[in-house]
Backbone bond lengths (Angstrom), bond angles and torsions (degrees), N, CA, C in turn:
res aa  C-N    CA-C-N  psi(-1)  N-CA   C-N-CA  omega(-1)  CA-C   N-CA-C  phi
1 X - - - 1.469 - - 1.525 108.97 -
2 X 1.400 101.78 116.65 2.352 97.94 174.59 1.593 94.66 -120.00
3 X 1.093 97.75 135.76 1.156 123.38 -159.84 2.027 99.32 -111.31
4 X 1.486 128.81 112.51 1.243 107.46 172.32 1.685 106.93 -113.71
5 X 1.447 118.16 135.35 1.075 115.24 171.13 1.544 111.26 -106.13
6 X 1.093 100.25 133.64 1.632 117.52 168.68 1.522 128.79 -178.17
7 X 1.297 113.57 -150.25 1.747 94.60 -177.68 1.237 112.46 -49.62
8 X 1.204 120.59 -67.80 1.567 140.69 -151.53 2.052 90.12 -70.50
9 X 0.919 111.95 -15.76 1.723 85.71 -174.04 1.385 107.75 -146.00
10 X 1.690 107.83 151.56 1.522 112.04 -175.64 1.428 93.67 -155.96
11 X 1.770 96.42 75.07 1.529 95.01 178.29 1.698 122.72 -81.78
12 X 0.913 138.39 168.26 1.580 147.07 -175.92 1.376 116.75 -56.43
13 X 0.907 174.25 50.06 1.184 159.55 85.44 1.719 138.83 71.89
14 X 1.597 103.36 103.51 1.701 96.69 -167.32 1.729 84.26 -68.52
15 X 1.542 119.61 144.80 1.044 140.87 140.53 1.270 149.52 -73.92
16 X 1.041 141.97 135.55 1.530 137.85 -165.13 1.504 114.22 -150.75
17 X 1.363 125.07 142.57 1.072 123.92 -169.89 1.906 129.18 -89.15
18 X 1.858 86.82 -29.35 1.305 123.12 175.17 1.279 119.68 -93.38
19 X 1.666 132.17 119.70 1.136 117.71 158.61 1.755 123.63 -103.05
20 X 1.373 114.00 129.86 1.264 111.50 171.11 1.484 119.38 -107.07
21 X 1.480 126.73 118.59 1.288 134.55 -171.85 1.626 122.47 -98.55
22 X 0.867 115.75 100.31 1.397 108.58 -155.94 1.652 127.79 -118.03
23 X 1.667 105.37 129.43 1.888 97.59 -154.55 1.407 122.20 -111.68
24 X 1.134 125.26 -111.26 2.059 118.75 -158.18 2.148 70.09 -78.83
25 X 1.476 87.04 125.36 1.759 104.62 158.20 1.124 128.70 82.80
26 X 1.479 109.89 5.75 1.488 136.48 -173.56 1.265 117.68 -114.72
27 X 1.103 140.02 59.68 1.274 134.19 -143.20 1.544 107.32 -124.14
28 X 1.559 116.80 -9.53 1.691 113.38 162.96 1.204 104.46 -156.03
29 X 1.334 120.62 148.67 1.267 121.45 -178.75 1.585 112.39 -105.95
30 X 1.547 120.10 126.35 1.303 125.89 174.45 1.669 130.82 -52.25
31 X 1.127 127.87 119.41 1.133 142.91 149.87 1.900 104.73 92.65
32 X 1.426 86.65 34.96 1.924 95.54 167.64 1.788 94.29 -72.68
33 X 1.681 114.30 155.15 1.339 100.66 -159.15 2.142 80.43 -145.12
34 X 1.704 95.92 148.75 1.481 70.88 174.53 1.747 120.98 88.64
35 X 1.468 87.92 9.61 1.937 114.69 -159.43 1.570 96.43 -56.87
36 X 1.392 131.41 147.43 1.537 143.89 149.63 1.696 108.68 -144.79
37 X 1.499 92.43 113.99 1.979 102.50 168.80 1.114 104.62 -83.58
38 X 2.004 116.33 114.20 1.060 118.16 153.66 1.353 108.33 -117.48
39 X 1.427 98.98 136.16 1.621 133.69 159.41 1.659 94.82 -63.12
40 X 1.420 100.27 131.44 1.621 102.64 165.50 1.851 96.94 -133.91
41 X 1.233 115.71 141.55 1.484 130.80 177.04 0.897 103.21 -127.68
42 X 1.916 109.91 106.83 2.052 117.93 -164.62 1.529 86.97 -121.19
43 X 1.646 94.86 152.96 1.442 115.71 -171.23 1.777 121.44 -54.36
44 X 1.942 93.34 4.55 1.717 126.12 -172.05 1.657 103.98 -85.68
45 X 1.631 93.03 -16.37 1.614 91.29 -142.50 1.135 131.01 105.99
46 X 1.666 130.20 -179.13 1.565 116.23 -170.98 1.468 93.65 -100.13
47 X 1.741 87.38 164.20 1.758 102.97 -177.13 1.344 98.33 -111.08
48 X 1.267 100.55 137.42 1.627 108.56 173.36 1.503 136.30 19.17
49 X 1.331 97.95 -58.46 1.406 112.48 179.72 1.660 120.15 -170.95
50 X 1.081 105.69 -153.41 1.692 89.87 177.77 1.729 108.10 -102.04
51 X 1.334 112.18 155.38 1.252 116.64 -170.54 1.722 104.49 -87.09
52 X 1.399 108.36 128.69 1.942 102.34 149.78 0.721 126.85 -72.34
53 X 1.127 106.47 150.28 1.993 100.10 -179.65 1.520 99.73 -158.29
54 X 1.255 102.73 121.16 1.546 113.69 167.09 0.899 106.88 177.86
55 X 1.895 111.26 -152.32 1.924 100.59 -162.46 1.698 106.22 -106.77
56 X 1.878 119.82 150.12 1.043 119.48 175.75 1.686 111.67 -128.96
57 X 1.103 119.37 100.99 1.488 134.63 176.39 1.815 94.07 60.80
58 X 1.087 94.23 71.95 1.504 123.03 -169.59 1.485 132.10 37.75
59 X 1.573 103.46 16.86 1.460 110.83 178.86 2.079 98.52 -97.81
60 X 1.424 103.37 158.85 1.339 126.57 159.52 1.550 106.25 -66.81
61 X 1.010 117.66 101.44 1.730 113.88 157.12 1.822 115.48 -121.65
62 X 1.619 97.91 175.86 1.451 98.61 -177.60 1.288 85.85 -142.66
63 X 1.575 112.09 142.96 1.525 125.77 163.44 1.371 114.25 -116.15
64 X 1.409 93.98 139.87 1.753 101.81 170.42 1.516 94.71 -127.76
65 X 1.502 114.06 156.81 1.354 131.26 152.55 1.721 122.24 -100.81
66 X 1.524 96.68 128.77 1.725 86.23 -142.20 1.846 105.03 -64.57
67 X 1.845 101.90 -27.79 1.516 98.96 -172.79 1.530 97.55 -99.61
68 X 1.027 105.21 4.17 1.998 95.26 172.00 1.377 99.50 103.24
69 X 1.290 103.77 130.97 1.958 110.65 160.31 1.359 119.09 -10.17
70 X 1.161 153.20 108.56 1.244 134.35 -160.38 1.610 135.12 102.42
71 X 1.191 88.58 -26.45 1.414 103.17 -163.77 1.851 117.11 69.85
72 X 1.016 95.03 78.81 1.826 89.70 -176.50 1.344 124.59 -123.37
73 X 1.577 109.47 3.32 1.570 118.34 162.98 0.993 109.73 -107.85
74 X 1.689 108.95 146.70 2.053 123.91 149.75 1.335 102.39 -36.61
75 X 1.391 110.63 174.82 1.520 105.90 140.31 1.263 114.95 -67.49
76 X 1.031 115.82 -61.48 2.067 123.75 176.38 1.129 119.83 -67.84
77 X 1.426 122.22 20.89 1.113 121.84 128.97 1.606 125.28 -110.67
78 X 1.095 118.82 37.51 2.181 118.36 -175.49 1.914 72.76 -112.35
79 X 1.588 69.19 138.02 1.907 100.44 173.34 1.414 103.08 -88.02
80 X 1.161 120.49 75.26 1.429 127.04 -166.32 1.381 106.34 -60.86
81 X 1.436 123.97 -29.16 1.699 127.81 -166.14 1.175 72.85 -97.50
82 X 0.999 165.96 -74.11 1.685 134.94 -149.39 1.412 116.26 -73.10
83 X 1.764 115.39 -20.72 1.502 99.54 176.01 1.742 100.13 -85.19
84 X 0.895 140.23 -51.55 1.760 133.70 162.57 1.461 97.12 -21.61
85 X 1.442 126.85 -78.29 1.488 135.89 -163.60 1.624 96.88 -12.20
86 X 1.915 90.02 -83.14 1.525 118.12 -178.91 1.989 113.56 -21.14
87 X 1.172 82.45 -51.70 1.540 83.60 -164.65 2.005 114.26 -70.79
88 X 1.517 89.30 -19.19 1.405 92.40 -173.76 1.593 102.39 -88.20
89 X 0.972 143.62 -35.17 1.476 142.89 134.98 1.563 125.42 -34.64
90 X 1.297 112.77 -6.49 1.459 104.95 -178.65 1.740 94.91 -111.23
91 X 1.181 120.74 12.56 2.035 139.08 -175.60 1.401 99.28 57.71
92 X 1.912 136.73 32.51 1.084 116.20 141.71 1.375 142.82 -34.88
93 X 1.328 118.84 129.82 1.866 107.33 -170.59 1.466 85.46 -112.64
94 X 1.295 126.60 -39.68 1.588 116.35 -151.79 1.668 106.08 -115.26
95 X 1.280 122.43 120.86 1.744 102.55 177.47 1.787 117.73 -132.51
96 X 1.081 110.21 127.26 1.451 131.12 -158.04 2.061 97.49 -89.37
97 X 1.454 107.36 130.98 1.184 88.88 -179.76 1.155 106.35 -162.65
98 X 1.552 110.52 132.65 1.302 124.12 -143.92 1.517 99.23 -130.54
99 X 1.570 100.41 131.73 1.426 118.23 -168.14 1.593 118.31 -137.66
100 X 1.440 129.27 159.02 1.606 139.30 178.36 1.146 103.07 -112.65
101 X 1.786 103.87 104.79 1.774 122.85 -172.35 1.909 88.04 -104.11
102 X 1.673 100.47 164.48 1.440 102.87 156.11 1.425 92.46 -120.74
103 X 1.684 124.84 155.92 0.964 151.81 -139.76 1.972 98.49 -106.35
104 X 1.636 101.59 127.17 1.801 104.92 -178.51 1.333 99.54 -94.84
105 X 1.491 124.35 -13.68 1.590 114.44 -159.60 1.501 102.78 -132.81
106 X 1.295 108.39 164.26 0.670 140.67 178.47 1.673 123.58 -63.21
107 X 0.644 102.79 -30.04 2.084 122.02 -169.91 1.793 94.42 -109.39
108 X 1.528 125.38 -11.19 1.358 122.85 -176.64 1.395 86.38 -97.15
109 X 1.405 122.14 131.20 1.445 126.33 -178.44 1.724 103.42 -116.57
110 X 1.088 126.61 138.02 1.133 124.84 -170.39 1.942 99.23 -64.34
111 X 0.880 99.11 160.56 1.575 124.82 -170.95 2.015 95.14 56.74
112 X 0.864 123.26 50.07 1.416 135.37 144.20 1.399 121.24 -106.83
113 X 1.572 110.35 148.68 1.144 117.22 -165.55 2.081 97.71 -106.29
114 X 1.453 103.71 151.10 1.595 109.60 -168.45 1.699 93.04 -137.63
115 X 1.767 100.04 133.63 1.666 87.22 -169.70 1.691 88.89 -117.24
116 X 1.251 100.58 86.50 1.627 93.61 -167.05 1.088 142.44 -52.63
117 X 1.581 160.69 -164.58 1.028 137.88 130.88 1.674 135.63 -150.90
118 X 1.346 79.97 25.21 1.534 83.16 172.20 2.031 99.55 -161.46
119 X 1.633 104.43 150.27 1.249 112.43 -147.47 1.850 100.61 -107.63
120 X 1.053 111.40 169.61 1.720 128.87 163.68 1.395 102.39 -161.78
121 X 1.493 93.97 111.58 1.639 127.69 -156.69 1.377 96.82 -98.19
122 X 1.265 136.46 98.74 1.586 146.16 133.26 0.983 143.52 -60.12
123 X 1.442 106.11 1.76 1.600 111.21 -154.50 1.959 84.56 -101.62
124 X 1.962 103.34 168.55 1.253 107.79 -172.03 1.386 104.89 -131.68
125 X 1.744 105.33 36.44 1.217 116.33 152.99 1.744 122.69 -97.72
126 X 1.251 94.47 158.95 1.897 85.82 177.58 1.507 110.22 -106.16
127 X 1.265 101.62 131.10 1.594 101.70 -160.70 1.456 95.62 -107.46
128 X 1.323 106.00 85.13 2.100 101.23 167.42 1.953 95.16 -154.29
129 X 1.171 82.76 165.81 1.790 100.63 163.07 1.028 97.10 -76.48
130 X 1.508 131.79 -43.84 1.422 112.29 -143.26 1.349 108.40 -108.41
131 X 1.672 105.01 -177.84 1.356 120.96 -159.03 1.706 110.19 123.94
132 X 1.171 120.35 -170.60 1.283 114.42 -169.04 1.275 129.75 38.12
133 X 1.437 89.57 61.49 1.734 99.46 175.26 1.773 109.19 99.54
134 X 1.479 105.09 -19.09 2.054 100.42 -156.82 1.387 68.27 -123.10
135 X 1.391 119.27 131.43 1.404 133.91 105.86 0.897 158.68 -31.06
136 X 1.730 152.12 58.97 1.311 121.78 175.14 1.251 134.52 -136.15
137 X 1.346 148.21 173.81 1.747 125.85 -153.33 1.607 81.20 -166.78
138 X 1.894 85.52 96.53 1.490 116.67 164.45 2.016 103.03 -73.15
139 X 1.343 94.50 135.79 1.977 109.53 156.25 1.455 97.01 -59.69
140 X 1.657 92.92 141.56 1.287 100.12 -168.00 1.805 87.64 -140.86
141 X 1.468 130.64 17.23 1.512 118.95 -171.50 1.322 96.01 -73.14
142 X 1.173 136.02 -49.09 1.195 134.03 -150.10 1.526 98.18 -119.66
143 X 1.494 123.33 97.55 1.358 130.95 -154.87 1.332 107.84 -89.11
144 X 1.186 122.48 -17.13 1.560 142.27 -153.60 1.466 120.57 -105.87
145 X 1.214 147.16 162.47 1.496 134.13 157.01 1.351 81.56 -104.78
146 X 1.519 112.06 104.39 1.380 119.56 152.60 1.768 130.95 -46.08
147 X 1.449 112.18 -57.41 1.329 114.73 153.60 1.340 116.76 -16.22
148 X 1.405 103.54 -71.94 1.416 133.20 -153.63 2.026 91.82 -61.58
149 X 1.091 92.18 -65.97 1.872 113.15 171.08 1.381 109.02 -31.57
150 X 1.377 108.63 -54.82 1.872 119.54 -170.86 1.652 105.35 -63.33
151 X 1.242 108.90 -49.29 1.500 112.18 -175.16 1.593 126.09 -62.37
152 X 1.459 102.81 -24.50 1.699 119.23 171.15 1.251 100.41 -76.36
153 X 1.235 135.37 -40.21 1.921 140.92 179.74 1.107 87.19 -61.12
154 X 1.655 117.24 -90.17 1.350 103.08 -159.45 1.541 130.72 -49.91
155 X 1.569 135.80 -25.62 0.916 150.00 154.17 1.683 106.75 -25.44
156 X 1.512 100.38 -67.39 1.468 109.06 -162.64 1.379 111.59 -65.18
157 X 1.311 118.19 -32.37 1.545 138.32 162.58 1.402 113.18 -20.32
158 X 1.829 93.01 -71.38 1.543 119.88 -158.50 1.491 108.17 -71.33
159 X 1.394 121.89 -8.82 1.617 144.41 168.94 1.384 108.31 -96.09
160 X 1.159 114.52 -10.04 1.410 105.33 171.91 1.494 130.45 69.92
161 X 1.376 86.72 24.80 1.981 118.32 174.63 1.023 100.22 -89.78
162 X 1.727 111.83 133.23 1.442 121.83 177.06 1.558 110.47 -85.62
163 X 1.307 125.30 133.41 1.596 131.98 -143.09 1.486 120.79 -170.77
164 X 1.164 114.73 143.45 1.851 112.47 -147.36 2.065 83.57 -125.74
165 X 1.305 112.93 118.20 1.442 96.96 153.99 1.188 126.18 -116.90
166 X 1.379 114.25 124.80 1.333 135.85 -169.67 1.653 119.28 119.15
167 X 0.824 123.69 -178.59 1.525 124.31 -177.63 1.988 114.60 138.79
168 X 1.051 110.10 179.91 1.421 133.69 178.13 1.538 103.73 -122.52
169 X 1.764 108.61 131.24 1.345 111.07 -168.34 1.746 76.30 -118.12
170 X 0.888 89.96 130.26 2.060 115.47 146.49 1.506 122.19 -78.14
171 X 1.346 116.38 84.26 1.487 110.70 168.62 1.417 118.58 -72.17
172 X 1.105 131.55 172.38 1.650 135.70 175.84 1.367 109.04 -174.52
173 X 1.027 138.13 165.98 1.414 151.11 -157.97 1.449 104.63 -75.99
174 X 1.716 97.75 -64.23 1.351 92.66 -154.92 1.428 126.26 90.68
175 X 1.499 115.74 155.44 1.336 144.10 19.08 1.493 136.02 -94.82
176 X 1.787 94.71 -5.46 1.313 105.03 -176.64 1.305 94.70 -99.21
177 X 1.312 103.68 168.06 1.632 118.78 173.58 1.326 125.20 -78.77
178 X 1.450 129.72 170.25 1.404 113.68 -175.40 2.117 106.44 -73.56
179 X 1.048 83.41 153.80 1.754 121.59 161.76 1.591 97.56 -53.84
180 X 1.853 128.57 133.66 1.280 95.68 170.01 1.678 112.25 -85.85
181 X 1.138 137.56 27.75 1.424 146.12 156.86 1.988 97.96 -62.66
182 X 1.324 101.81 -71.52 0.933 105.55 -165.13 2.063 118.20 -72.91
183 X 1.113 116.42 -12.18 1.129 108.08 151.44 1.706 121.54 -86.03
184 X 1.148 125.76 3.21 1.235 110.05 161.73 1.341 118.25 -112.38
185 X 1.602 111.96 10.71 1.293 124.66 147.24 1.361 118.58 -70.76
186 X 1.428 112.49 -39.97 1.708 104.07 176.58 1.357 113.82 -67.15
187 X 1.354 121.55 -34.14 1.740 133.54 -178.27 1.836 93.78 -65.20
188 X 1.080 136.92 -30.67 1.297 131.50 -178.32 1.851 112.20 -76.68
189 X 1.435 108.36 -35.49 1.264 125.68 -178.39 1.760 122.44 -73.53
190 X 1.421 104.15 -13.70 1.311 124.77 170.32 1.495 104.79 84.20
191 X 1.668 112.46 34.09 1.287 99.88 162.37 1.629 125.56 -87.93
192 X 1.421 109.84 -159.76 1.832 84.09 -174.34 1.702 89.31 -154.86
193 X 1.748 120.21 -29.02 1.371 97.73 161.57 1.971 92.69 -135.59
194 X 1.621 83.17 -167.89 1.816 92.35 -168.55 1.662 122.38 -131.09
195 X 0.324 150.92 64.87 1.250 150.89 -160.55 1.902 125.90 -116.56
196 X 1.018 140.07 -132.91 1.239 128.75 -155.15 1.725 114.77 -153.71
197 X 1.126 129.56 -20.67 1.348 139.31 -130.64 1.875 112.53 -146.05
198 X 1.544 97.03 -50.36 1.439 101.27 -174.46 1.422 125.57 -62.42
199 X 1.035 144.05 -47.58 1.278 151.67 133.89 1.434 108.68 19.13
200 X 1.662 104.13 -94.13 1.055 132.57 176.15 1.723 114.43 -33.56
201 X 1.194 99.93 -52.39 1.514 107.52 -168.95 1.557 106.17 -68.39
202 X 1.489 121.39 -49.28 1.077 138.13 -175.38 1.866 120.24 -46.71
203 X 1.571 104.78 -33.09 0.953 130.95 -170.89 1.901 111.27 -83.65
204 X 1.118 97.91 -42.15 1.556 117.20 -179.74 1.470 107.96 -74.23
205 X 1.560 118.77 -61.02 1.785 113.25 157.09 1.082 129.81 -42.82
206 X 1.299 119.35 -45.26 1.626 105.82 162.63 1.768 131.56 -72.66
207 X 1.169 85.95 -4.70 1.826 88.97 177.39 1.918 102.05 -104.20
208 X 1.519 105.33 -0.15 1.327 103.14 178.93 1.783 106.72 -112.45
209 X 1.164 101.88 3.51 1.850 128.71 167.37 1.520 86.52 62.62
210 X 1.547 125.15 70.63 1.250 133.77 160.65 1.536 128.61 -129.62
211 X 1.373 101.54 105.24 1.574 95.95 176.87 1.204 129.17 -21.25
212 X 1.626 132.74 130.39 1.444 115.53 -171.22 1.633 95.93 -163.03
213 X 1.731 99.37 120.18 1.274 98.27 139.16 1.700 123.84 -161.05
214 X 1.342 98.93 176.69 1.686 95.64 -157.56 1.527 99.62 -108.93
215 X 1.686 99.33 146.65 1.466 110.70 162.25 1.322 118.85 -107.28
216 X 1.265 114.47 132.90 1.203 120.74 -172.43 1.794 121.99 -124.46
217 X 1.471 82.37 121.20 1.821 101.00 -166.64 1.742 105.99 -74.71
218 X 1.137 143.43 88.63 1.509 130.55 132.02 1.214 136.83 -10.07
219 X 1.850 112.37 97.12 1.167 123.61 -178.83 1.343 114.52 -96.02
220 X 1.401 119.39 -36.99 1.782 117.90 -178.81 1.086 91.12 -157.42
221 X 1.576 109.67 -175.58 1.822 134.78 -175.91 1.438 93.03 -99.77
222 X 1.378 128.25 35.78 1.401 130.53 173.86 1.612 107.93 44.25
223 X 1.495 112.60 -144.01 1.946 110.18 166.26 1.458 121.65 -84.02
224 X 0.859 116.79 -15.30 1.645 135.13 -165.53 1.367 121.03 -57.74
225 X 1.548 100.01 -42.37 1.463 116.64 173.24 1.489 118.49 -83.05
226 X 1.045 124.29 64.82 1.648 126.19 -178.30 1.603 123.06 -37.66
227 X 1.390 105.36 -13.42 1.408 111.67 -174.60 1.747 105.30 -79.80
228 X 1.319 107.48 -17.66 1.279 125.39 -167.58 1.848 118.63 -105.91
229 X 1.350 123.90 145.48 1.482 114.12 177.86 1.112 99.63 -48.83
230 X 1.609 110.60 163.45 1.375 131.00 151.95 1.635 97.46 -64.06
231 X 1.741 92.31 154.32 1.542 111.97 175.77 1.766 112.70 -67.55
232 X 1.126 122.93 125.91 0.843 144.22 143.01 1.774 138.92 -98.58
233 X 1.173 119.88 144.74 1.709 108.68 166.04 1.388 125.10 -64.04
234 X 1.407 105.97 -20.54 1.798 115.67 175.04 1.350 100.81 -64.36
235 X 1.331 106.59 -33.98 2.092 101.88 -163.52 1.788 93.79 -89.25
236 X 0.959 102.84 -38.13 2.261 109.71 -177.74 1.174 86.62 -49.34
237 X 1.260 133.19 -63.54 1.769 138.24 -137.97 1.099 92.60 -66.57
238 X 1.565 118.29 -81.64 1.173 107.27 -171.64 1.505 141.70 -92.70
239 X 1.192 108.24 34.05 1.637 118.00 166.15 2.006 92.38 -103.91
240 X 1.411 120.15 -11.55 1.369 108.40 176.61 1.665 109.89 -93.36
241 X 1.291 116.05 -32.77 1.447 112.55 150.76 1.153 134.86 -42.70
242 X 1.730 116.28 -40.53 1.458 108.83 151.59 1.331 133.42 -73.05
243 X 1.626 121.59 -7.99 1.586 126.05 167.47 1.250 124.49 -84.47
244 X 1.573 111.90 -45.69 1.131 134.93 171.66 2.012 114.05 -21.29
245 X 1.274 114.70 -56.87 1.214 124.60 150.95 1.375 139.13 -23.95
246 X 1.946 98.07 -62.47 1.664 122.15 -168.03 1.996 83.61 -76.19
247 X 1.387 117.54 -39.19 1.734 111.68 168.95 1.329 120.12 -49.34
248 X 1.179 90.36 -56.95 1.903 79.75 -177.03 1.363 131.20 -90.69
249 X 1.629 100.29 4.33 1.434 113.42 161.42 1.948 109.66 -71.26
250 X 1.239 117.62 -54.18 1.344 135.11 175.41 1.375 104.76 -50.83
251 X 1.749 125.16 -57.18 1.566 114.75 175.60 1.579 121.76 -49.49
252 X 0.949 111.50 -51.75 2.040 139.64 173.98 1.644 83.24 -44.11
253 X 1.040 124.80 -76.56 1.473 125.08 -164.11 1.664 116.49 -33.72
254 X 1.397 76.19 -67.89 1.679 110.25 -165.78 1.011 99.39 -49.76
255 X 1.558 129.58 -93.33 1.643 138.33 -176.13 1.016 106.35 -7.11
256 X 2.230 116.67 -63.28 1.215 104.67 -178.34 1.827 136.55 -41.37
257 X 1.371 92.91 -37.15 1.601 90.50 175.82 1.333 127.31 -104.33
258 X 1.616 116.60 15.53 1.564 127.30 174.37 1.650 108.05 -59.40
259 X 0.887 129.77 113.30 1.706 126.43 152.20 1.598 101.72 -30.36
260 X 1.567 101.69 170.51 1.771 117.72 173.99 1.716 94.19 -89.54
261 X 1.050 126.21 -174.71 1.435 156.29 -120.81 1.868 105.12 -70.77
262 X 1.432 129.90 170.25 1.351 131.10 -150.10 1.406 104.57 -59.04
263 X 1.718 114.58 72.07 1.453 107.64 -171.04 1.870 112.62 -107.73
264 X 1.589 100.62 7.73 1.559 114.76 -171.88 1.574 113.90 -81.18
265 X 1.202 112.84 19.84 1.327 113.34 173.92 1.544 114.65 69.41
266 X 1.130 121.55 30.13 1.796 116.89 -158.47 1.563 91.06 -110.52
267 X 1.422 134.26 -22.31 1.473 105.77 166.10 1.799 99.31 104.17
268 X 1.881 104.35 -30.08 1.492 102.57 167.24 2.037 137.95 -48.86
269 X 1.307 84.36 -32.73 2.186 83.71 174.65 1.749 104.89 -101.06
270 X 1.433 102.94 24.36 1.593 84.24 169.00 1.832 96.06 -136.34
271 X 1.858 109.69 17.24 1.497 120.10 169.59 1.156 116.49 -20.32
272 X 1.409 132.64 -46.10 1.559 124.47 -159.45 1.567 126.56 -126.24
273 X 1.387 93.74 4.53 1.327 125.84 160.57 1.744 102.18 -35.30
274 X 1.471 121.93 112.86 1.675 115.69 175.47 1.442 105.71 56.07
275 X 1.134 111.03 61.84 1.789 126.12 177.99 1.410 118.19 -144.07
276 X 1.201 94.41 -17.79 1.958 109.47 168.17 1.587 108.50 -74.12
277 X 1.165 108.75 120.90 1.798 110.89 155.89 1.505 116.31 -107.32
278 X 1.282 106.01 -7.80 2.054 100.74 -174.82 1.257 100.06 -74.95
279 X 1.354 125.67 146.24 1.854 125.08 177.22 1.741 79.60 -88.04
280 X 1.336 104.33 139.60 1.524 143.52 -148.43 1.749 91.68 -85.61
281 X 1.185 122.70 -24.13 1.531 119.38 -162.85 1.991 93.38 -97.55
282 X 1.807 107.88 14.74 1.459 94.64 -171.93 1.229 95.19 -123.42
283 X 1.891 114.18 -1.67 1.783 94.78 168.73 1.229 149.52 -99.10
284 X 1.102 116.09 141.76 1.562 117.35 -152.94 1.531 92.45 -42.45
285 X 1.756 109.05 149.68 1.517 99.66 166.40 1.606 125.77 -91.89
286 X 1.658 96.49 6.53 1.560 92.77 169.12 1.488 109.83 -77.70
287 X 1.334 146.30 -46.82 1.606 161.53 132.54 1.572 104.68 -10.08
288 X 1.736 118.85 -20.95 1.071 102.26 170.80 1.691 107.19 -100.10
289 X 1.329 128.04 -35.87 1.304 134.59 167.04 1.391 117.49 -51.20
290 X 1.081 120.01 -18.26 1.419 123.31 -171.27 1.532 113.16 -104.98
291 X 1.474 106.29 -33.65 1.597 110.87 178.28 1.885 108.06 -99.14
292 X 1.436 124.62 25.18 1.457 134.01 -151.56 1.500 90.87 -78.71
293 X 1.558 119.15 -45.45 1.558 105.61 171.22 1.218 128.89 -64.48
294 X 1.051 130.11 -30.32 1.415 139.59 174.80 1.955 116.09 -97.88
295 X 1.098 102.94 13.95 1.825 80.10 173.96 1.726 78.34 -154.05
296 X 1.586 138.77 -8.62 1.618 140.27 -167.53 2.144 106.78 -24.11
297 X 1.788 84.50 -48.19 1.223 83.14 -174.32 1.655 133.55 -99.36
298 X 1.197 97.54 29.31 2.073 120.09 173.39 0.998 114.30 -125.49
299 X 2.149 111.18 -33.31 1.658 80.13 -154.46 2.138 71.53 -130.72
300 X 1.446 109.27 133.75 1.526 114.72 159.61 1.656 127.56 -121.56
């Protein structure tokens, strides 16, 4: 199913309540039932790949793979505003998102899971909808749907997965890994894992007023730890082959006991509420056609 949105069309849409985002080694999720691949083509551009969508232990979810079947994107190259777009058109409220960090500390043991929640943004992309004419400057202290965050911990707990909640994520560009200068610059900065992606994403869900938070799989002690190899993808791969599992054991769980839509009190689906500064009679109305899912109900 490809789905194009734009002027001329506003076709129907399988819906889902759940989003699952999924990264290096994650590429389908077991026992979604009820399956439909839709292709979505957003006025962003295409997202990653095509979305799943069907039912998981009786909830509506949608999966994306963040670099595509295969693995076939950079990080700096995933159309991150078109994979958000997608999901906010498919009436996701809640989105689960699972990522391959290397480890700043000491007590983070590789193949541990980190449910982070707060970011240090490196990357030298600009991560917003807006611009072109619209203004707006989403709160960003609390980057996370904590709720949302607590329930993946405790989940992982109750499975008996060893699991850290809370932390500082280190974003960075990428594709190479850090310098060991520069990972013991991040250990100075009070980060705690590293990775490529979260940042970005984190930033885009809340300006798309969607619950969001990420789990993050432990592949190595990055360079930092000298006692330890240098990072490689041979050592990522397969310490994520052994997580990859304890993930989709925790998603299966979780979903089951998520409530329906942003009803946890977290303040996430009403994000942009008093976040506009452009006087409304100055934005272009193409900026308004294009952002209609995400701002429909502030800005007309």
């Amino acid at each position: 199913m490809a789905v194009k949105i734009g002027k001329k069309a506003s076709p129907k849409l399988p819906k889902a309540e759940i989003g699952i985002l999924g990264g290096t080694g994650l590429y389908a999720i077991d026992g979604i039932k009820n399956v439909r691949e839709c292709r979505i083509k957003t006025p962003l551009g295409d997202p990653s790949d095509a979305y799943i969508v069907g039912t998981l232990e009786g909830k509506r979810v949608a999966f994306l793979s963040r670099h595509g079947r295969g693995h076939r994107h950079l990080p700096s190259e995933v159309n991150y505003r078109a994979n958000v777009y997608g999901f906010k058109l498919l009436g996701v409220k809640k989105l689960i998102s699972v990522s391959a960090v290397g480890s700043l500390r000491e007590e983070i043991h590789p193949r541990d899971i980190v449910f982070a929640d707060q970011f240090i943004d490196k990357t030298h992309r600009r991560s917003t909808f807006f611009g072109e004419g619209l203004v707006a400057h989403i709160s960003l202290a609390q980057p996370v749907c904590n709720d949302l965050s607590k329930h993946l911990y405790d989940t992982a707990v109750s499975l008996g997965i060893r699991s850290h909640l809370g932390g500082a994520y280190v974003c960075m560009d990428g594709p190479a890994f850090s310098t060991r200068a520069e990972s013991r610059l991040h250990r100075l900065w009070g980060g705690d894992v590293i990775g490529m992606t979260g940042a970005t994403e984190a930033k885009l869900f809340r300006e798309a007023e969607i619950c969001y938070a990420t789990m993050n799989l432990a592949t190595d002690y990055d360079c930092w730890h000298t006692s330890e190899e240098d990072v490689t993808v041979e050592i990522i791969m397969e310490n994520l082959r052994k997580n990859i599992d304890n993930a989709k054991r925790i998603i299966k769980t979780a979903v089951a006991g998520l409530s329906s839509g942003t009803d946890c009190g977290c303040g996430c689906g009403d994000a942009l509420r008093g976040t506009f500064v452009t006087d409304p009679r100055l934005i272009p109305a193409a900026t308004k056609r294009r952002l209609a899912v995400l701002i429909g109900r502030y800005v007309r």
